[in-house]
C-alpha positions as CSV (number, residue, x, y, z in Angstrom):
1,X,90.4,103.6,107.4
2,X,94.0,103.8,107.7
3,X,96.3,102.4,111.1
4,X,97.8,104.7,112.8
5,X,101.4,105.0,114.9
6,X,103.7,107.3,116.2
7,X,106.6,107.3,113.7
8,X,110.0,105.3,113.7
9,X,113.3,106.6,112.1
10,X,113.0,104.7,109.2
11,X,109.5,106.7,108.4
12,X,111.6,109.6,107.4
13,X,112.2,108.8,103.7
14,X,108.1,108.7,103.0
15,X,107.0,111.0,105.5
16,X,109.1,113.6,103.7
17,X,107.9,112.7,100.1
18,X,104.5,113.0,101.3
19,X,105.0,116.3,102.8
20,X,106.8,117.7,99.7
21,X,103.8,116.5,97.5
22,X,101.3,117.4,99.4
23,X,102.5,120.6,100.6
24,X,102.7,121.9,96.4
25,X,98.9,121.9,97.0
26,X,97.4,125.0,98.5
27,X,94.0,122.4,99.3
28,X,96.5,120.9,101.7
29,X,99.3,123.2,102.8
30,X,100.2,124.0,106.3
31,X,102.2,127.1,107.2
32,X,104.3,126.4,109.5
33,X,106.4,123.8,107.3
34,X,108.5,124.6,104.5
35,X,107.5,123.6,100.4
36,X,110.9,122.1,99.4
37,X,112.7,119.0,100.8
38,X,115.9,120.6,102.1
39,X,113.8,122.9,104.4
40,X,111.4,120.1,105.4
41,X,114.2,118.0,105.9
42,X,115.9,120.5,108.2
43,X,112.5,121.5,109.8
44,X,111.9,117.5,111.1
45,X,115.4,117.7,112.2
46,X,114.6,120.8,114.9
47,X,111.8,118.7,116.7
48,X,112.7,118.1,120.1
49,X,113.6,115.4,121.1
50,X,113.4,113.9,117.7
51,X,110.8,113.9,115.0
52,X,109.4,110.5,115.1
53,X,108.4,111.4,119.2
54,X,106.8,114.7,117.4
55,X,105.2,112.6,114.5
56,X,102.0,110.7,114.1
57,X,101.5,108.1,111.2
58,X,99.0,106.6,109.4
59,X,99.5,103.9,107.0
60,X,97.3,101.7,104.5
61,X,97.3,97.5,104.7
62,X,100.5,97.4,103.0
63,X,102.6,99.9,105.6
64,X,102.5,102.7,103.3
65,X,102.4,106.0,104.7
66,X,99.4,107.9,103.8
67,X,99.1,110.5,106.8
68,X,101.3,112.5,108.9
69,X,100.9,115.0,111.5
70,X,103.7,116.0,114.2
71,X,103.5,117.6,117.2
72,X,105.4,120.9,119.3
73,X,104.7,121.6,122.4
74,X,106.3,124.6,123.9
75,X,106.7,124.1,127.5
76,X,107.5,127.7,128.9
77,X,104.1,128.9,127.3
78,X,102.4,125.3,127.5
79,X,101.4,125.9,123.6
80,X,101.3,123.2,121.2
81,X,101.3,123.2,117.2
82,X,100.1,120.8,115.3
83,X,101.9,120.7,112.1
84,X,99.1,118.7,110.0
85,X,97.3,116.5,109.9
86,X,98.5,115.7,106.0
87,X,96.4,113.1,104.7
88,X,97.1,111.5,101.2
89,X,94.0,110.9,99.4
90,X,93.3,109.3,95.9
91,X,92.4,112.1,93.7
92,X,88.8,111.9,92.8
93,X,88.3,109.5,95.3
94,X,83.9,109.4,95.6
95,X,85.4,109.0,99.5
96,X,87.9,111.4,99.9
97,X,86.4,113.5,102.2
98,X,85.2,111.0,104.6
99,X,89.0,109.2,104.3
100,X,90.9,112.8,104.9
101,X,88.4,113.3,107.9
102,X,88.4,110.3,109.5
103,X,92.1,109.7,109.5
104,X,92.9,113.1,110.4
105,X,90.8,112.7,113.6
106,X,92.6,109.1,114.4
107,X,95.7,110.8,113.9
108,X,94.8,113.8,116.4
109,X,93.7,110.6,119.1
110,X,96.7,109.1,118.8
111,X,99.1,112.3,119.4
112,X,96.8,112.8,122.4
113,X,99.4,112.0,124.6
114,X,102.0,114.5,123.8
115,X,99.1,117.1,124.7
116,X,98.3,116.2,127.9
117,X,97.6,119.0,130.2
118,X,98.3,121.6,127.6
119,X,94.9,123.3,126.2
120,X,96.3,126.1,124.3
121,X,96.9,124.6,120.8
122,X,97.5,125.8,117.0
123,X,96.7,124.9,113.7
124,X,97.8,126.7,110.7
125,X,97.1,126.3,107.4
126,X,96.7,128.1,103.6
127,X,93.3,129.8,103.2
128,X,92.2,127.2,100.5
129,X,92.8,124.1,102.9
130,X,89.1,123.8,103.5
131,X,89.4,120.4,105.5
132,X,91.9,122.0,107.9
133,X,88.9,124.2,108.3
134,X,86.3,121.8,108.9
135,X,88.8,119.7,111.0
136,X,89.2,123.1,113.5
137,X,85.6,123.5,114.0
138,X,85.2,119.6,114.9
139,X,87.5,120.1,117.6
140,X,87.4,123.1,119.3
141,X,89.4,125.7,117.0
142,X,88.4,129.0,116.9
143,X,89.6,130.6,113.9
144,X,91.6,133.6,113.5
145,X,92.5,136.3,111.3
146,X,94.7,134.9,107.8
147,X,98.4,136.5,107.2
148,X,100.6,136.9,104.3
149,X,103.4,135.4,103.6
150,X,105.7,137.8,101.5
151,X,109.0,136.5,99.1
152,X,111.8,139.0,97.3
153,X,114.1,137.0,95.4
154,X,116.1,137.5,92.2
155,X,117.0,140.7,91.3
156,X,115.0,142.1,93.9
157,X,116.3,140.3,97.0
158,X,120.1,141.5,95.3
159,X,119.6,145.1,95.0
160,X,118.2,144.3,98.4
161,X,121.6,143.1,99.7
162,X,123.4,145.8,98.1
163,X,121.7,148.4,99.8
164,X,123.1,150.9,102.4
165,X,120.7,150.1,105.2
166,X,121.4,153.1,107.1
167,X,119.2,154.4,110.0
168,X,117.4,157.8,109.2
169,X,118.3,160.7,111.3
170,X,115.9,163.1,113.5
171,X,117.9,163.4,116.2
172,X,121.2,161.7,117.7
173,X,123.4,159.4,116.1
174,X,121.8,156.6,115.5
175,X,123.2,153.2,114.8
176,X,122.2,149.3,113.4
177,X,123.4,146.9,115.6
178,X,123.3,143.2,116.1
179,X,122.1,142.4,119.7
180,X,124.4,143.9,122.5
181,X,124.9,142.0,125.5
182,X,123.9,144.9,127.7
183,X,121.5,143.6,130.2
184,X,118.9,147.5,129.6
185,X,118.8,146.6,125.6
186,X,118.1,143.3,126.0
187,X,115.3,144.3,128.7
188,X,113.9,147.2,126.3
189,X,113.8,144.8,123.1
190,X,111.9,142.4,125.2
191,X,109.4,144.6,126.6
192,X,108.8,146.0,122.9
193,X,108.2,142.0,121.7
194,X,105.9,141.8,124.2
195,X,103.8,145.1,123.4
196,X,103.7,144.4,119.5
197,X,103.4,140.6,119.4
198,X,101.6,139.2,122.8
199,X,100.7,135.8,123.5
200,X,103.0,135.0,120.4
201,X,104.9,132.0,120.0
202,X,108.0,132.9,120.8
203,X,108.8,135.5,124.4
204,X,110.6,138.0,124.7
205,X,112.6,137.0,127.4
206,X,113.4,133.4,124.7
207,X,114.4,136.3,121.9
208,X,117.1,138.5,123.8
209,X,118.3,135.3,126.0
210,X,119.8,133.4,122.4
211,X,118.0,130.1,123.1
212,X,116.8,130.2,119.7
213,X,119.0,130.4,116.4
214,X,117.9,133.9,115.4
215,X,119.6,136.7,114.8
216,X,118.5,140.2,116.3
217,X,119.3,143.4,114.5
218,X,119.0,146.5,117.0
219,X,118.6,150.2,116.1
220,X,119.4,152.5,118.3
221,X,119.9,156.1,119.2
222,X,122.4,156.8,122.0
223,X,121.0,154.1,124.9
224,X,117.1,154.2,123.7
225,X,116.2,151.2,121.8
226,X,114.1,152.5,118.9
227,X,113.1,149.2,117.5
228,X,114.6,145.3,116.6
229,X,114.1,143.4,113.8
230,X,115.0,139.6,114.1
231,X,114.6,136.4,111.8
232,X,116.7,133.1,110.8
233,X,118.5,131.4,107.4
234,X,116.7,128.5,106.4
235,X,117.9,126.1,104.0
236,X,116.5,127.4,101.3
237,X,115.4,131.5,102.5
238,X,116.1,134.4,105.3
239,X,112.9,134.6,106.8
240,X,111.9,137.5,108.6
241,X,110.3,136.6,112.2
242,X,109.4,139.9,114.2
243,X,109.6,143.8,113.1
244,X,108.9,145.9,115.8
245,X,109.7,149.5,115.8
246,X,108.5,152.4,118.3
247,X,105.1,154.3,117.8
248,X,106.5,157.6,117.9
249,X,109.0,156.4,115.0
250,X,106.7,154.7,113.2
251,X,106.7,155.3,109.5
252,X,110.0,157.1,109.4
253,X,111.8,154.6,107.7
254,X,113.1,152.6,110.5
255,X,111.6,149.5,110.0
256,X,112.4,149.1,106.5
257,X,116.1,150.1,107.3
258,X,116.0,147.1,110.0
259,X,114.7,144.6,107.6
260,X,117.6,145.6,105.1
261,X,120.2,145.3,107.7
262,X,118.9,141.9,108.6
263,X,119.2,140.4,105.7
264,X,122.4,141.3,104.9
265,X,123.6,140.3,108.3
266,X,121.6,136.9,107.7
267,X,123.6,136.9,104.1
268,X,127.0,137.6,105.5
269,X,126.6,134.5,108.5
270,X,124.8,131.9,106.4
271,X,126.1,132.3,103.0
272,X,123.5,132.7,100.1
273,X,119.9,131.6,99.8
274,X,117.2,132.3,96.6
275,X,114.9,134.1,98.3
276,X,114.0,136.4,101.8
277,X,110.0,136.0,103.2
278,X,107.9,137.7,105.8
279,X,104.8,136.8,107.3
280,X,102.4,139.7,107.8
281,X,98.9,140.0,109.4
282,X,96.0,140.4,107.7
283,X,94.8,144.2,108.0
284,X,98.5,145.4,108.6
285,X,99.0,148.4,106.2
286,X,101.8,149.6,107.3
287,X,104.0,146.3,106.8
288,X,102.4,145.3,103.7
289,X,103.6,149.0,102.4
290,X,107.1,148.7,103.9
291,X,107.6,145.0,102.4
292,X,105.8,146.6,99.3
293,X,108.3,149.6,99.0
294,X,111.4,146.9,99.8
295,X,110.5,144.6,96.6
296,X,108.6,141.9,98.4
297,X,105.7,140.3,96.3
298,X,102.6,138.1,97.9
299,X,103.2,134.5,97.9
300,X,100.5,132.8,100.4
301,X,97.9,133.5,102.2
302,X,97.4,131.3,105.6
303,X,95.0,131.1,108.3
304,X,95.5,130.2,112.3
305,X,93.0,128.1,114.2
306,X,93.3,128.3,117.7
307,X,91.7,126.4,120.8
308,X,91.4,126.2,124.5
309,X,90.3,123.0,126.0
310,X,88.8,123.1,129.7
């Protein structure tokens, strides 16, 4: 059985080998996290306060760090995500199961505190992560329906930047914009959010009001918002967040036109990256056709756990 801690600054160096290693292996990925050390790197760096308040450690008799599992509580929707727990267990170990259990369960004790008073928390993890699985049902998760996570990159995410995004035409001029300041837009993208994603982990009202570093790409025709598409460079990929588009305009072409103008606005204001991604729902035709049609491959499959404790 391994000690566990919250993390101190001078964790950072293991923590993040750990995580790179451990996240290669789809019996112990978590979503929510990046694959490569830049974007973990930058990922620990957006915890608030700081990461090691966040972070969780457990470590073997001679202070190595064998487990790791962090913490984010969102305190407008009192949500928390757990990004772990990551346990680092011999291969082949005649004990690995009970190991991986029992110190992913001490680390969820000890990050107990940072969840006080907030029973609406999230684990995520790829669809082969069977302990994740098992560690859910032990505490409470109810588990929900997997996603796919989409890439285009090489020649594909180029021809991607090179394309005319456009905004097809049925009526009025119609336009792509980045977010206006206008007080009805930012209203009518909110209020969309809200229809196609609830409960979601980010608000509407935190999307329109630039809390968060995303950029939101508009289209519009005249005043009427006819759908947004928003999403963020990380360090190494634009990811695509949100595509929300109108159900009267639905399967016209403006979503795929949004996504296009997003990149490219996400190229142009963060320089270049190796690849674009998307995270779709399971069951979701329509977007797995659109990110089809625009190049984008399947890369991961993932799967949410979700509980509410009285």
């Amino acid at each position: 059985m391994y000690d566990t801690r919250f993390a101190v600054p001078g964790d950072l160096s293991a923590v993040l080998a750990l995580l790179v290693r451990l996240q290669a292996d789809s019996a112990h990925h978590i979503g929510y996290l990046g694959e490569t050390l830049g974007e973990l790197t930058e990922e620990l760096a957006e915890f608030e306060p700081d990461w090691p308040s966040c972070t969780v450690v457990a470590t073997d008799d001679s202070g190595r760090v064998c487990g790791v599992l962090s913490v984010e509580v969102d305190t407008e929707l009192n949500r928390a995500w757990l990004h772990g727990p990551f346990v680092d267990v011999p291969v082949n170990h005649p004990a690995g199961s009970r190991i991986w259990d029992q110190t992913a369960d001490a680390m969820y004790l000890t990050a107990a505190p940072l969840l006080v008073d907030v029973p609406d928390r999230e684990l995520f993890g790829h669809t082969d992560h069977r302990r994740l699985e098992a560690f859910a049902t032990r505490h409470g998760f109810a588990k929900g329906k997997p996603s796919s996570v989409f890439v285009l990159d090489g020649d594909g995410l180029r021809a991607l930047l090179l394309r005319e995004a456009g905004c097809p035409r049925t009526g009025p001029a119609r336009e792509m914009r980045v977010l206006p300041t206008d007080p009805r837009v930012h209203e009518a993208v909110a209020v969309l959010h809200e229809r196609c994603f609830p409960r979601t982990y980010l608000s509407g009202a935190s999307l329109v009001d630039g809390s968060t570093e995303r950029t939101v790409v508009v289209a519009m025709d005249g005043e009427r918002v006819l759908g947004y598409a928003t999403g963020k460079a990380q360090a190494e990929e634009y990811y695509v967040d949100f595509v929300a588009v109108e159900p009267d305009l639905r399967g016209h072409g403006v979503g795929a036109a949004l996504v296009t103008e997003l990149v490219w606005k996400l190229a142009a204001l963060h320089g270049a990256r190796p690849q674009a991604a998307a995270s779709i729902l399971a069951g979701n035709e329509s977007s797995e056709g659109m990110f089809g049609r625009l190049g984008f491959r399947l890369h991961v499959e993932l799967v949410a756990y979700r509980s509410k404790v009285a």
